[in-house]
C-alpha positions in Angstrom: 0.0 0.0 0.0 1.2 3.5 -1.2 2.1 5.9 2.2 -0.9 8.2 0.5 -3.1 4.9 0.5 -1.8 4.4 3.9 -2.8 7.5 4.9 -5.9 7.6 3.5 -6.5 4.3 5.3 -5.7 5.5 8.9 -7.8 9.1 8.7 -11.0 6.5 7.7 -10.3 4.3 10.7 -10.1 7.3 12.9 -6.3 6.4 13.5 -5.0 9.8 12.1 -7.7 12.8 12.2 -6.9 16.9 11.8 -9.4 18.8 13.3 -11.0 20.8 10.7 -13.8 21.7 13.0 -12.1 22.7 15.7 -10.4 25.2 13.7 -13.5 27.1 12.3 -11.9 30.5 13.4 -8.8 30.3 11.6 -11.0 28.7 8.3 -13.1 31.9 8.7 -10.4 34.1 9.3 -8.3 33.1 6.1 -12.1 33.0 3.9 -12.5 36.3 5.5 -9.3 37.8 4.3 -9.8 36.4 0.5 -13.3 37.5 0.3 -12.6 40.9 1.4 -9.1 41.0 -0.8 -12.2 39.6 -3.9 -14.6 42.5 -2.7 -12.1 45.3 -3.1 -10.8 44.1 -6.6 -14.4 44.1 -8.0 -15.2 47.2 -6.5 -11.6 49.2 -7.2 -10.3 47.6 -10.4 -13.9 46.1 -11.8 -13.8 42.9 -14.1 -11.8 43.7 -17.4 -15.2 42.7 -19.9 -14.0 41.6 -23.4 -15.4 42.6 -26.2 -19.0 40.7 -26.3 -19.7 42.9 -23.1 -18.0 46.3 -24.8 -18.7 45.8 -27.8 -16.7 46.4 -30.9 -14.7 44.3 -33.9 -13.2 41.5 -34.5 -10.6 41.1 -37.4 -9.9 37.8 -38.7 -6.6 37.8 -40.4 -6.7 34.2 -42.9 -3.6 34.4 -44.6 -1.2 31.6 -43.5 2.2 32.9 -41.5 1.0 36.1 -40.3 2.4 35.9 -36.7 0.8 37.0 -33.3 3.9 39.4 -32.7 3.0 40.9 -36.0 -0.4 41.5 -35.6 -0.2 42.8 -32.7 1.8 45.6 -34.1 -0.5 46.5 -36.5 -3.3 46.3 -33.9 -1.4 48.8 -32.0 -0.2 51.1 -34.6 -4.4 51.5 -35.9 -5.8 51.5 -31.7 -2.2 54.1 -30.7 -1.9 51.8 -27.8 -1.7 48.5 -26.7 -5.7 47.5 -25.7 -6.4 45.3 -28.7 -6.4 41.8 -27.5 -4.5 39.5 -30.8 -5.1 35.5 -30.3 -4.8 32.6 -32.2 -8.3 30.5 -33.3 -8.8 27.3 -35.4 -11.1 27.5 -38.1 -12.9 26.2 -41.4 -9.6 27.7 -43.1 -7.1 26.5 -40.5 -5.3 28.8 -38.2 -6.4 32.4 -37.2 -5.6 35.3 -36.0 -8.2 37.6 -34.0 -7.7 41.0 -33.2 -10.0 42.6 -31.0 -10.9 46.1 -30.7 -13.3 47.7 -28.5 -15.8 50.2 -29.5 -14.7 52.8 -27.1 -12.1 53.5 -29.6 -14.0 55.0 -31.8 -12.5 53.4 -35.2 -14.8 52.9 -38.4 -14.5 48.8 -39.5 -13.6 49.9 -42.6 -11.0 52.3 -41.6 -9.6 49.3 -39.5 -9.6 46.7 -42.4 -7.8 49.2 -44.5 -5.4 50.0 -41.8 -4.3 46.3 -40.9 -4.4 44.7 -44.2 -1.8 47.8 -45.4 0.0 47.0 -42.0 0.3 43.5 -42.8 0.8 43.4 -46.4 -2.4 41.6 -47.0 -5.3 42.4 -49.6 -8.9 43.0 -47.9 -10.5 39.8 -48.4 -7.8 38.1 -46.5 -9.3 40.2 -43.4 -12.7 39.6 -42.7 -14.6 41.5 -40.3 -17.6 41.1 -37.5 -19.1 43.7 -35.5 -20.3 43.1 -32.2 -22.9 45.0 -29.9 -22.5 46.0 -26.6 -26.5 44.9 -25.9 -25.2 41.0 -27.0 -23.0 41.3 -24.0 -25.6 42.3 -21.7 -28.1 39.5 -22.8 -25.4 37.0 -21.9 -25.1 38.2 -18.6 -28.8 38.8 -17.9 -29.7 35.1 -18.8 -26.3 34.2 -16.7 -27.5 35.8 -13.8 -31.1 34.3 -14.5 -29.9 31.0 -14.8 -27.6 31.3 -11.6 -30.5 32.3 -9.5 -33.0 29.3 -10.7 -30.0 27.2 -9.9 -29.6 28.3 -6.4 -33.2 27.8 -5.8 -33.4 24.8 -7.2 -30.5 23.2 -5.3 -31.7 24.8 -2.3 -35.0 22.9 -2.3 -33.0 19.7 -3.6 -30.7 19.6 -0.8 -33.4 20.5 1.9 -35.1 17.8 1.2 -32.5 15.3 1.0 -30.6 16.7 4.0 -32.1 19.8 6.1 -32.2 23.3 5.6 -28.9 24.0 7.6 -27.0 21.6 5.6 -28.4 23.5 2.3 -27.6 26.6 3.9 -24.0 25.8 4.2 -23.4 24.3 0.9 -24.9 27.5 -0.8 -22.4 29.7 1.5 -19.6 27.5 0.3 -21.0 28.3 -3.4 -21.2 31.6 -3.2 -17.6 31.7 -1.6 -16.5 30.3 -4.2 -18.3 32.3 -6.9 -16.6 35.7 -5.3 -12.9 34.3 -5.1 -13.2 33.2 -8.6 -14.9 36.5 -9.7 -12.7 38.2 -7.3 -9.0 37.1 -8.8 -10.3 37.9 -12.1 -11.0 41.7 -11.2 -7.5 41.7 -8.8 -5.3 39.7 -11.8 -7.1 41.7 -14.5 -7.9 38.3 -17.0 -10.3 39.7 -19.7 -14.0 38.4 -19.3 -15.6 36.8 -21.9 -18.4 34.7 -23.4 -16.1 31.7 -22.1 -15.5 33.2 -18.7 -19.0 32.8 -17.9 -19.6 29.5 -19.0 -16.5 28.5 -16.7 -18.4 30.4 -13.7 -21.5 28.2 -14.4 -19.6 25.0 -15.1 -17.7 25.4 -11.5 -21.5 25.5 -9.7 -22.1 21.8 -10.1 -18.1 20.4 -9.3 -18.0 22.9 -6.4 -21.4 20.7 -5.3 -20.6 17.6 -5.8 -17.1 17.7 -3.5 -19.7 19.3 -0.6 -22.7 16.9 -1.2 -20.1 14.1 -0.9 -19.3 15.9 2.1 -22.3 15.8 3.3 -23.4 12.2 2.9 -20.7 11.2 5.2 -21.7 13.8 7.6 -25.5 12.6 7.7 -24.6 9.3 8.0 -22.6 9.4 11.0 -24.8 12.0 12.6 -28.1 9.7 12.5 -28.0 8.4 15.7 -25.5 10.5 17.4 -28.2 12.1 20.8 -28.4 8.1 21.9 -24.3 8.3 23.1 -22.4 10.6 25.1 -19.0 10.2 23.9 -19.1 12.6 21.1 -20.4 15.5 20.4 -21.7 16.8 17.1 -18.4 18.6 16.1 -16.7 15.6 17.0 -18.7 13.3 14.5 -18.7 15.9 11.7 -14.6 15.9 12.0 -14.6 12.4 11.7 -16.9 12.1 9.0 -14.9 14.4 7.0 -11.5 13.0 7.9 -13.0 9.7 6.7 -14.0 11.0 3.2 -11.3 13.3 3.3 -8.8 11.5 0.7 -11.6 10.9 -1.7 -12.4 14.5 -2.1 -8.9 15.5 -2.4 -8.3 12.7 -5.0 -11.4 14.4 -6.7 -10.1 17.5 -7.5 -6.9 16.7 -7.9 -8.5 14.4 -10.8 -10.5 17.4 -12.1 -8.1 20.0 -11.9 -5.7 17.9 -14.2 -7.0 18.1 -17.5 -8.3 21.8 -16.2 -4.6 22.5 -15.7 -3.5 20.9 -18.9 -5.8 22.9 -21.1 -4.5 26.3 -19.2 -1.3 25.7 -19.0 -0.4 23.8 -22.5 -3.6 24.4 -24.7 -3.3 27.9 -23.6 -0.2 28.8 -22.7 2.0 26.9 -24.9 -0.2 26.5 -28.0 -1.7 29.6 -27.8 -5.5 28.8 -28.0 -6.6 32.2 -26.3 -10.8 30.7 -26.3 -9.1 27.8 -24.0 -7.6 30.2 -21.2 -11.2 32.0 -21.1 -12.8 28.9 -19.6 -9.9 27.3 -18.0 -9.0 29.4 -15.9 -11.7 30.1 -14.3 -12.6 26.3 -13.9 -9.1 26.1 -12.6 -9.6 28.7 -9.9 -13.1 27.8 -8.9 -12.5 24.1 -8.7 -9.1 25.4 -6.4 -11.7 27.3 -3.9 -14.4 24.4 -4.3 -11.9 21.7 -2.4 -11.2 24.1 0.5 -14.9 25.0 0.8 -16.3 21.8 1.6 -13.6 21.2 4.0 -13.0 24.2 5.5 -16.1 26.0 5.1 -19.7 24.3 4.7 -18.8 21.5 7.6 -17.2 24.0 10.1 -20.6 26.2 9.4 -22.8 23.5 9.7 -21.7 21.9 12.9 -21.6 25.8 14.2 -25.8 26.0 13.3 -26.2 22.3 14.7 -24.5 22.7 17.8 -27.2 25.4 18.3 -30.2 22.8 18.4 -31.4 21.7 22.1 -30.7 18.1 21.4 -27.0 18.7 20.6 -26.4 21.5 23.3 -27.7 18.5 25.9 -25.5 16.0 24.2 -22.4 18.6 24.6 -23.2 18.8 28.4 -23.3 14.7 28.5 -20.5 14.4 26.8 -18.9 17.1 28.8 -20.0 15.1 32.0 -18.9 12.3 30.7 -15.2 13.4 30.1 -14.8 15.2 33.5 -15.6 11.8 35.4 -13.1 10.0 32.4 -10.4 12.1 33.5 -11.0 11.9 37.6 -11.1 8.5 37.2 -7.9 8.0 34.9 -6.2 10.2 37.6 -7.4 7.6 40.2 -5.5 5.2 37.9 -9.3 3.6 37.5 -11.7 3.5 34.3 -15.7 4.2 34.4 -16.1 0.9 34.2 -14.5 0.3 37.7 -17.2 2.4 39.2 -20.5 0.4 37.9 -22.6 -1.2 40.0 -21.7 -5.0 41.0 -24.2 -7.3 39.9 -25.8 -9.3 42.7 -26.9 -12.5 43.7 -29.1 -14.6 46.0 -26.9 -17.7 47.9 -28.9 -20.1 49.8 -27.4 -20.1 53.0 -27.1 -23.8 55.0 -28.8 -22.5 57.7 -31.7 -20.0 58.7 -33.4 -17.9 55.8 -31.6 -17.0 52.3 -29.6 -13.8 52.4 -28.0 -11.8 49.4 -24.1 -11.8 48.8 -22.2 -10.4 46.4 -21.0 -12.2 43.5 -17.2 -10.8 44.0 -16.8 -12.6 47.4 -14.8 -15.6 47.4 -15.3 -18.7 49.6 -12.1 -18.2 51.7 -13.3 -14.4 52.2 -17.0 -15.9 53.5 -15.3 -18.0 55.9 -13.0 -15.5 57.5 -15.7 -13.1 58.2 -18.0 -15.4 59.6 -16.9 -19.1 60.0 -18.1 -21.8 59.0 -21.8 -22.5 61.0 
């Protein structure tokens, strides 16, 4: 067995546990600190929309070894700065080039056709041209937005039913978590938002889900029955549910974010496929804050709102009881067990009437206390 496998193995037996419960504070404390740092991007820097949000044009140069370096010249020679965005694109003619250019600067398409195909040394039909309003950009995020908020409701309902409504409560906290860090790096790293990006912010909704519904099913599982003991509280059984599923949910996302990371990092980065980036990254980033939400976020909250119950603050007093009298007696180098009640039993005596003895009493110890009659 791998060490990984062997660790894996001891935090389901309960031989190994972290306490992720325990440690709500410093979970909430570090969310705290990223949600704020998310807050203040959006609301100083704003998200950097592309050009379905902005409107404007897009130039599609055809011609075969026209490079990205090169076009982006050109692009910045017609704009007189450097805010045209120039990727690469596959199409029905092979490889393309795209240059971007917002409608905030104000250039005719023509004009801009002109200018890059005498740039490039190109003849007009080898740039094509599509222009793009600034109202198509806003339809995308209205139906976005409608869509998110049909989802939340829907998943609300789902998971009340099939859990309970504090449960549902902290998996839609962990969701929305990690909906602001991901919309949060975008504003404070500046990637440009486009018709991709938003699909990647949907896409996340369901994997950031199914790591805390996972979660979840452990936790309700090993919660059923939990008021009939008094050894553990509910805290205690939520951290060893999740140290139990702990390995499968980080050999999740690991599995997820690997071909996430492979189509950032090579289809992106080293190939160049610009459309790629747009959703990868932000599956790579959501996916990133989904693992440590379910861990460190929707349990921690949901033991906080159970604890709250009646049942469960009894069952913290038993098991609070319960621990004192654990630790007197292990002082008294005894065990609780020490201190219950000997069973007792009727012995016919050879004489007179029957009369009770105990059990633990041995025949020499009868006959020194009282002969033999």
């Amino acid at each position: 067995m791998s060490r990984f496998g062997n660790i894996g193995h001891r935090l389901y037996t309960g031989e190994v546990s972290f306490d992720f419960v325990g440690r709500r504070r410093l979970w909430t404390i570090i969310s705290g600190v990223i949600l704020v740092a998310a807050i203040l991007g959006l609301s100083v820097r704003g998200l950097n929309l592309g050009i379905e949000f902005k409107g404007g044009q897009i130039y599609t140069v055809t011609k075969p070894g026209v490079t990205v370096a090169q076009a982006q010249k050109a692009a910045n020679d017609l704009t007189h700065d450097s805010s045209a965005l120039v990727q690469t694109a596959n199409g029905a003619k092979g490889e393309q080039i795209l240059i971007q250019i917002s409608s905030a600067e104000k250039i005719d398409p023509t004009t801009g056709q002109n200018t890059l195909s005498q740039s490039l040394g190109l003849s007009q039909n080898q740039i094509s041209t599509q222009s793009l309003s600034a109202s198509w950009g806003h339809d995308i995020s209205q139906k976005a937005l409608e869509g998110l908020v049909v989802f939340m409701v829907l998943v609300t309902l789902y998971l009340a039913f099939a859990f309970e409504w504090r449960l549902a409560l902290g998996a839609l906290v962990a969701l929305l978590h990690d909906l602001v860090i991901t919309v949060g790096v975008y504003a404070l790293v500046g990637f440009e938002v486009t018709s991709g990006t938003v699909i990647g912010f949907l896409t996340i909704l369901g994997y950031s889900l199914y790591d805390t519904v996972v979660v979840f099913d452990g936790l309700k599982s090993a919660t059923n029955k939990l008021t009939k003991q008094n050894k553990l509280t509910y805290s205690d059984a939520a951290n060893a549910s999740l140290n139990s599923t702990l390995v499968r949910s980080i050999n999740t996302s690991v599995l997820a974010l690997l071909p996430v990371a492979a189509l950032l990092f090579i289809g992106g980065g080293l190939l160049g496929a610009g459309v790629l980036n747009d959703i990868s990254l932000a599956l790579f980033v959501g996916l990133t804050a989904g693992a440590y939400s379910s861990i460190c976020v929707a349990t921690p909250m949901v033991a906080w709102l159970q604890e709250k119950r009646p049942e469960y603050i009894e069952l913290a007093r038993k098991v609070k009881q319960r621990r004192a009298a654990e630790a007197k007696a292990a002082a008294e180098g005894r065990t609780l067990e020490d201190d219950a009640p000997q069973a007792e039993v009727t012995v016919p005596a050879p004489t007179g009437g029957p009369r009770n003895q105990p059990v633990n009493r041995t025949r020499s110890e009868r006959r020194s206390s009282g002969g033999r009659r």
